[in-house]
ZADO-1210 file (C-alpha; in nm, 4 decimals, padded with zeros to 6 digits):
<atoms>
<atom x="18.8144" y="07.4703" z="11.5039" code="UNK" pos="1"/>
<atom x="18.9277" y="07.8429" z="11.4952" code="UNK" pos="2"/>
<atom x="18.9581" y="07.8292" z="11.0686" code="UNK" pos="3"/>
<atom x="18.5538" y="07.6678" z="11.0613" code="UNK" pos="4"/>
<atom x="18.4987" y="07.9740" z="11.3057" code="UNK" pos="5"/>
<atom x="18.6419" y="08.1808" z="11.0942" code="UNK" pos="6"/>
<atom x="18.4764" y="08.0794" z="10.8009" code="UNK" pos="7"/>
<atom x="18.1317" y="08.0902" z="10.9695" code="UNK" pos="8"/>
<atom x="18.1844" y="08.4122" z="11.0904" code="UNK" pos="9"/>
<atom x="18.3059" y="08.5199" z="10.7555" code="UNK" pos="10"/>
<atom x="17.9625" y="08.4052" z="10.5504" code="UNK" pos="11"/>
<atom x="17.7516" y="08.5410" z="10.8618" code="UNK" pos="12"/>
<atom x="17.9121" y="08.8772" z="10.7880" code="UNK" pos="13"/>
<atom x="17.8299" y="08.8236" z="10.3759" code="UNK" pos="14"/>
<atom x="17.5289" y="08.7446" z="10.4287" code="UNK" pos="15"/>
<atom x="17.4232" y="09.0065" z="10.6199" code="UNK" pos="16"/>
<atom x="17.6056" y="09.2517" z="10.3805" code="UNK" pos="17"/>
<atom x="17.3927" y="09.1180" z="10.1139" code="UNK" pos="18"/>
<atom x="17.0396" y="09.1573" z="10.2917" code="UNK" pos="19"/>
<atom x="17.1399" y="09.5054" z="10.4268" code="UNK" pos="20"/>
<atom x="17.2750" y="09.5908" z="10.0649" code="UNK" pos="21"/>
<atom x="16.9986" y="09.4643" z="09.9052" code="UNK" pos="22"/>
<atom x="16.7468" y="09.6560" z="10.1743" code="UNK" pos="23"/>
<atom x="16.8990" y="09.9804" z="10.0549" code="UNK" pos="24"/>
<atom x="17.0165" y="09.9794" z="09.7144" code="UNK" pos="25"/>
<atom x="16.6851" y="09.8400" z="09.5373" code="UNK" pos="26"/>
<atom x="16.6038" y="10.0972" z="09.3062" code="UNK" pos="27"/>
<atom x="16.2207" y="09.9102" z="09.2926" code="UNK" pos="28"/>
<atom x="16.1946" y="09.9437" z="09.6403" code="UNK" pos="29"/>
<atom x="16.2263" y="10.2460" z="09.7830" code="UNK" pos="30"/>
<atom x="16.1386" y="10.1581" z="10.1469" code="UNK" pos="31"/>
<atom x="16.4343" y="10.1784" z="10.3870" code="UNK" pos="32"/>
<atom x="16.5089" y="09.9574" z="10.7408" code="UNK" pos="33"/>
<atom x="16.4676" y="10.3390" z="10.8747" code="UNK" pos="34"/>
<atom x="16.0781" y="10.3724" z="10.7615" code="UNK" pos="35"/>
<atom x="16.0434" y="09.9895" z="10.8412" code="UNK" pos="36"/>
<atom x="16.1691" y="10.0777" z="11.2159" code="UNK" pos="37"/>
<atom x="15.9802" y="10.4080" z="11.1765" code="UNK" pos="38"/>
<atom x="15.6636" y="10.2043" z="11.1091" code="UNK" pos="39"/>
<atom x="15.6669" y="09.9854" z="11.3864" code="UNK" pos="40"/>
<atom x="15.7332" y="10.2268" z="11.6206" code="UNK" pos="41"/>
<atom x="15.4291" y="10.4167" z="11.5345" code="UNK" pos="42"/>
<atom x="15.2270" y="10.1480" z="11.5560" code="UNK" pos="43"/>
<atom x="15.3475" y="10.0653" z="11.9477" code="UNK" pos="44"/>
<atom x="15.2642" y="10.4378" z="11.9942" code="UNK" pos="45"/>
<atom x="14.9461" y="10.5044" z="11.8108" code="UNK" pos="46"/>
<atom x="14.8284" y="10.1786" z="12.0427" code="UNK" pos="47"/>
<atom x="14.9460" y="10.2592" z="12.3637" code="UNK" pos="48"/>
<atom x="14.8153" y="10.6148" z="12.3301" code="UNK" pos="49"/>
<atom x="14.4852" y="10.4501" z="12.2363" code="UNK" pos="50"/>
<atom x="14.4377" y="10.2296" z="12.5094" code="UNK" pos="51"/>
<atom x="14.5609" y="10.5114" z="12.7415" code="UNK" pos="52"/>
<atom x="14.2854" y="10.7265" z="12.6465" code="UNK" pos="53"/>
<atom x="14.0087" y="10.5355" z="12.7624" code="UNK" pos="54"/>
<atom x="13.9285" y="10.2620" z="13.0204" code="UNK" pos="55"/>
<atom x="13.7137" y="10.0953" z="12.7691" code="UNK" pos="56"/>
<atom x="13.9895" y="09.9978" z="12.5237" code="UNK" pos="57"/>
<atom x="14.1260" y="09.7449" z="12.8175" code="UNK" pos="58"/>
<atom x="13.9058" y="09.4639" z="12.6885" code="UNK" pos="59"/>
<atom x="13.9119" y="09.5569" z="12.3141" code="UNK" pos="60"/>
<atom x="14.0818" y="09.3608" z="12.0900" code="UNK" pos="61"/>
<atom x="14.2907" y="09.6541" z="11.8963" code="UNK" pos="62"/>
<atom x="14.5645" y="09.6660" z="11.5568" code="UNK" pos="63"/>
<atom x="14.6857" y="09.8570" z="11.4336" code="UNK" pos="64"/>
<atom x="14.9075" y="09.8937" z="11.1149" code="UNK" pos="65"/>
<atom x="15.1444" y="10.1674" z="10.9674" code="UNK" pos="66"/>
<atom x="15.2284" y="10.1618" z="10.6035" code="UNK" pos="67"/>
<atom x="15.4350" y="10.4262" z="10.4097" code="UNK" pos="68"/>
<atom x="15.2007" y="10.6764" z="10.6289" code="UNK" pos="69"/>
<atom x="14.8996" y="10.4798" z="10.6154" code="UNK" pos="70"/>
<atom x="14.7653" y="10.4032" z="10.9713" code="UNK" pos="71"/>
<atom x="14.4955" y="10.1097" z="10.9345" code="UNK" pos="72"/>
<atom x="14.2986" y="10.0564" z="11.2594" code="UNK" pos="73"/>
<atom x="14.1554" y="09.6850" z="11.2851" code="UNK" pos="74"/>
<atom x="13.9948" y="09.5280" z="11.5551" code="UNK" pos="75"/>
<atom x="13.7000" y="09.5064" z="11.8097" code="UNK" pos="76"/>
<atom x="13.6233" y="09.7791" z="12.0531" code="UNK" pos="77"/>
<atom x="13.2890" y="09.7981" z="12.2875" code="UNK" pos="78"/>
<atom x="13.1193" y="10.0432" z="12.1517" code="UNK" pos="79"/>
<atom x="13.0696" y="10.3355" z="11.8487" code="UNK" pos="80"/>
<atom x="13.2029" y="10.5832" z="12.0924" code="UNK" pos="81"/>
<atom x="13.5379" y="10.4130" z="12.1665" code="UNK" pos="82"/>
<atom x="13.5619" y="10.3592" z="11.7599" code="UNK" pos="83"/>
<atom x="13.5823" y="10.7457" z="11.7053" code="UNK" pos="84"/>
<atom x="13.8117" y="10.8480" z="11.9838" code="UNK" pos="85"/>
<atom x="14.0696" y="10.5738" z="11.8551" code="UNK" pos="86"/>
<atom x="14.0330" y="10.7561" z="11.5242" code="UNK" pos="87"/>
<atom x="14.0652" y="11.1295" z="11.7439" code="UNK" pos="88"/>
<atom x="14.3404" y="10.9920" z="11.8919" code="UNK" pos="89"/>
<atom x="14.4940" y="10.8605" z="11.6052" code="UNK" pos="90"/>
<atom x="14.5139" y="11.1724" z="11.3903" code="UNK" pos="91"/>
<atom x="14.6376" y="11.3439" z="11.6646" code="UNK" pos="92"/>
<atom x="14.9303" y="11.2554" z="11.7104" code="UNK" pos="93"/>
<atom x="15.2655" y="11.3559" z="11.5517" code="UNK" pos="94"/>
<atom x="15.3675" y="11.1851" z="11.2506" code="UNK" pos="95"/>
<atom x="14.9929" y="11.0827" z="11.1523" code="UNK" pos="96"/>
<atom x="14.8378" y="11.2653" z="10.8605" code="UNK" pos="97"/>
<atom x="14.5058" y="11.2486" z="10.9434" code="UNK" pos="98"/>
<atom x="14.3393" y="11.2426" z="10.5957" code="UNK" pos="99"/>
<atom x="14.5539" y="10.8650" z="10.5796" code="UNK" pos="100"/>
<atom x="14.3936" y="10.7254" z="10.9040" code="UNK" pos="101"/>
<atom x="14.1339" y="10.4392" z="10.8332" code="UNK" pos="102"/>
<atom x="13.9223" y="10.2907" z="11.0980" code="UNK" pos="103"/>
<atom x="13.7762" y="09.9752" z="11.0093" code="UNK" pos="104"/>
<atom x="13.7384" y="09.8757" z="11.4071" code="UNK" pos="105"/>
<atom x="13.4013" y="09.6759" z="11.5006" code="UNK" pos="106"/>
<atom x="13.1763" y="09.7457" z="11.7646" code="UNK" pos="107"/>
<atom x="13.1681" y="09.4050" z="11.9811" code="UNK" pos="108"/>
<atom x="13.3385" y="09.1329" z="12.1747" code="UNK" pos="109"/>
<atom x="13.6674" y="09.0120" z="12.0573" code="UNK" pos="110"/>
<atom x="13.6803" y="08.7550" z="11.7718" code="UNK" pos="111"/>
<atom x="13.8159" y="08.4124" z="11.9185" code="UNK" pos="112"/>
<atom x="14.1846" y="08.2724" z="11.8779" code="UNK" pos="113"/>
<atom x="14.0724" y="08.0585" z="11.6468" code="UNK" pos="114"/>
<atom x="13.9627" y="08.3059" z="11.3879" code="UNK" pos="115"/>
<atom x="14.2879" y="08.5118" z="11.4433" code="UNK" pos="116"/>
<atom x="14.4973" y="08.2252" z="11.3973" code="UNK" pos="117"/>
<atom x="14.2379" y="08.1477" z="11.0594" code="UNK" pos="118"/>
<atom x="14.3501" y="08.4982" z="10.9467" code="UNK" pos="119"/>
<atom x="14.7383" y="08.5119" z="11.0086" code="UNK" pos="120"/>
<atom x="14.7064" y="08.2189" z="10.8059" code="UNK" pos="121"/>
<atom x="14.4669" y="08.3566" z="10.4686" code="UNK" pos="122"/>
<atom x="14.7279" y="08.6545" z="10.5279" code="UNK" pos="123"/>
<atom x="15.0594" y="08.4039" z="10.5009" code="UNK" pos="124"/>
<atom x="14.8900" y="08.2574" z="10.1923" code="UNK" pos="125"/>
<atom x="14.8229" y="08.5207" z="10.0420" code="UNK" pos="126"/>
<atom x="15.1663" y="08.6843" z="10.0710" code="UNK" pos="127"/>
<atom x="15.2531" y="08.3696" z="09.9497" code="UNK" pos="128"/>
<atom x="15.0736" y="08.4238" z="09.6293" code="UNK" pos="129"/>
<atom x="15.1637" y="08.7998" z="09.5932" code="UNK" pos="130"/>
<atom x="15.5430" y="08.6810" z="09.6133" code="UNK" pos="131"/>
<atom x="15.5389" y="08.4364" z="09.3332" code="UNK" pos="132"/>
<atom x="15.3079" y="08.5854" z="09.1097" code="UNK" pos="133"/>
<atom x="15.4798" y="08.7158" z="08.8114" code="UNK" pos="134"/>
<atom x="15.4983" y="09.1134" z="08.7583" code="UNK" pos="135"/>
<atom x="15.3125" y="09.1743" z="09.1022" code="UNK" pos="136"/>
<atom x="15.4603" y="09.4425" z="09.3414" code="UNK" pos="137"/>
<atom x="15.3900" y="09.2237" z="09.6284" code="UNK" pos="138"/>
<atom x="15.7308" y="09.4161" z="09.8324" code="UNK" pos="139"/>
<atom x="15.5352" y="09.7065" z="09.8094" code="UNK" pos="140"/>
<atom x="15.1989" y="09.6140" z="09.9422" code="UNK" pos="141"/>
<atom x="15.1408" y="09.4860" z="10.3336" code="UNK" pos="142"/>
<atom x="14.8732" y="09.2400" z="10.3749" code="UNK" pos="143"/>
<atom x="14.6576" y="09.2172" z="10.6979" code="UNK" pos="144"/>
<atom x="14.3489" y="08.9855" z="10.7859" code="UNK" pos="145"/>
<atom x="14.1002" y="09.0564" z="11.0118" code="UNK" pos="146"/>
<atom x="13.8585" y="08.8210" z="11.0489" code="UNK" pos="147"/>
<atom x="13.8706" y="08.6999" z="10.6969" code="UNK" pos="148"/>
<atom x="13.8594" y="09.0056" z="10.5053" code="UNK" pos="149"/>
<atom x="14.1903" y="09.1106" z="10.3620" code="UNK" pos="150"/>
<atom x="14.3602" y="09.4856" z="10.3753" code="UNK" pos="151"/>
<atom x="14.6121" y="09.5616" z="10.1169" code="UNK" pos="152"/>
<atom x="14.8376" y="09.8640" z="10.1988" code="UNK" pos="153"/>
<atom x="15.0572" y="10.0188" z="09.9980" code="UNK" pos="154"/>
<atom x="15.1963" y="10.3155" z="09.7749" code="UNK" pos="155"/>
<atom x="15.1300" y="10.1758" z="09.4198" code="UNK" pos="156"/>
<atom x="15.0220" y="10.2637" z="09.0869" code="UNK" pos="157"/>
<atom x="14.6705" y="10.2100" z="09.0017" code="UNK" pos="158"/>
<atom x="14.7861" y="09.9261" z="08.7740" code="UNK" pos="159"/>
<atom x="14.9828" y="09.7472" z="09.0365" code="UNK" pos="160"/>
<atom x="14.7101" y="09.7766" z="09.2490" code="UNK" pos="161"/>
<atom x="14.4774" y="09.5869" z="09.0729" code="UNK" pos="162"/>
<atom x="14.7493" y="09.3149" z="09.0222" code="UNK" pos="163"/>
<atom x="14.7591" y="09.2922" z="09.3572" code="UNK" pos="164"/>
<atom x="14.3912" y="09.2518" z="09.4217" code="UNK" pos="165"/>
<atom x="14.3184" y="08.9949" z="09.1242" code="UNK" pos="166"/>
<atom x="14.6761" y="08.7775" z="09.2820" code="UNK" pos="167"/>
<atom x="14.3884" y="08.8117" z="09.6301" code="UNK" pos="168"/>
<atom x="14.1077" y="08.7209" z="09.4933" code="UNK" pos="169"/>
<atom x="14.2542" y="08.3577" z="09.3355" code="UNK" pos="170"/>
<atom x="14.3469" y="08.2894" z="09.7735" code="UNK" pos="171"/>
<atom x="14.0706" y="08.0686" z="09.9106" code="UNK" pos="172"/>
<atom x="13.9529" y="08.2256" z="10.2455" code="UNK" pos="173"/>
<atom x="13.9240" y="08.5508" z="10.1521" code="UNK" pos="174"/>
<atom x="13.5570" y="08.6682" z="10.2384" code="UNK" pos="175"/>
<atom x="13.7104" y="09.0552" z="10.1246" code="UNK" pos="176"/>
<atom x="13.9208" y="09.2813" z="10.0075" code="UNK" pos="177"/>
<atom x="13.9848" y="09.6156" z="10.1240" code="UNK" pos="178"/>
<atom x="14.2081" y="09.8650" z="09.9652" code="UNK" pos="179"/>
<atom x="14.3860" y="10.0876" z="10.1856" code="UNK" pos="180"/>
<atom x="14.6132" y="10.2293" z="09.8632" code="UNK" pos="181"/>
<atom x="14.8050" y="10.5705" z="09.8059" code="UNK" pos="182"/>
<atom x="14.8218" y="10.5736" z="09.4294" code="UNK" pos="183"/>
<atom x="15.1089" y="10.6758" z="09.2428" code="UNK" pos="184"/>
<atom x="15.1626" y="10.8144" z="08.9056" code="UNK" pos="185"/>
<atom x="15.1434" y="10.5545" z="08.6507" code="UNK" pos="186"/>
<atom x="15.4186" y="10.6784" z="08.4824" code="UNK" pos="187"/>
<atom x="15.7257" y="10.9089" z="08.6773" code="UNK" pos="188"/>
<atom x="15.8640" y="11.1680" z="08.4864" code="UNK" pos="189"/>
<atom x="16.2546" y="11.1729" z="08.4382" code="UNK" pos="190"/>
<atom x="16.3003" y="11.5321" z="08.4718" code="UNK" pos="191"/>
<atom x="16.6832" y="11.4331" z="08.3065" code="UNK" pos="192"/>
<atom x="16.4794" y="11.3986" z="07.9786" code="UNK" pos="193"/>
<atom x="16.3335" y="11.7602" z="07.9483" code="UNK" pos="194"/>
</atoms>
């Protein structure tokens, strides 16, 4: 019993060696678990501060999304006014560049379960897709759905990105596509060569 223990604990402790290695060392990906966590803190933050701002946001439907910087704001909100203070609120707060917020809220009632659970699904498949399309950067693009149009997010090349968005286009389901790119040089200069 204690040797099988030890064994299990042994390939528990590999294995999470090799994700955490793998996380970190990826030359390709140059995303860390810190901006991950970074990330998703932001997002808890940029919400809450939202819905603290106003009493109207209590029965909007909000979410929001951080990217590499990019701060996507998705949703349904009662009315044009409470769309442009999310975006005020949004851009002010530390750790948001402002010219990288995009509000794509909607003025009305929230969309039904049914339709979000429609669009976690189109946004599994076409992650999906993106993974196991050849020569697509699909670790460096986040996919959201909002009822059925599709946001891309990322900090590709312009090449990559339309890659990405043909790899979209083949998913049945998707009524849009919205790019919410920061485009990168095509080419990065290694300044060991000059």
């Amino acid at each position: 019993m204690k040797r099988y223990r030890r064994l299990l604990i042994g390939l528990y402790s590999l294995f999470a060696g090799l994700v955490l290695a793998g996380c970190t060392n990826n030359p390709e990906e140059k995303r860390t678990p810190g901006d991950i966590i970074d990330d998703n803190a932001l997002e808890f933050v940029i919400e809450r501060e939202i819905k603290a701002s106003d009493e109207g946001f209590k029965g909007a439907h909000l979410v929001t999304t951080v990217y590499d910087g990019l701060v996507l704001l998705l949703g349904e909100v009662p009315s044009a006014a409470l769309k442009e203070k999310a975006t005020e609120v949004s851009e002010s707060l530390y750790k948001v560049d402002p010219d990288k917020v995009y509000n794509y809220l909607t003025v009305g009632g929230p969309i039904s379960l049914l339709a979000r659970t429609n669009d976690s699904y189109i946004s599994g498949k076409v992650k999906t897709r993106l993974m196991t399309a050849r020569e697509v950067p699909a670790s460096k693009v986040k996919v959201v759905t909002q009822n059925g149009v599709v946001y891309l997010l990322g900090k590709i090349t312009p090449n990559d990105a339309e890659l990405v968005v043909a790899e979209t286009r083949k998913t049945f389901g998707v009524q849009k596509i919205v790019k919410v790119f920061d485009y990168l040089p095509e080419t990065i200069e290694d300044p060991m060569l000059d």
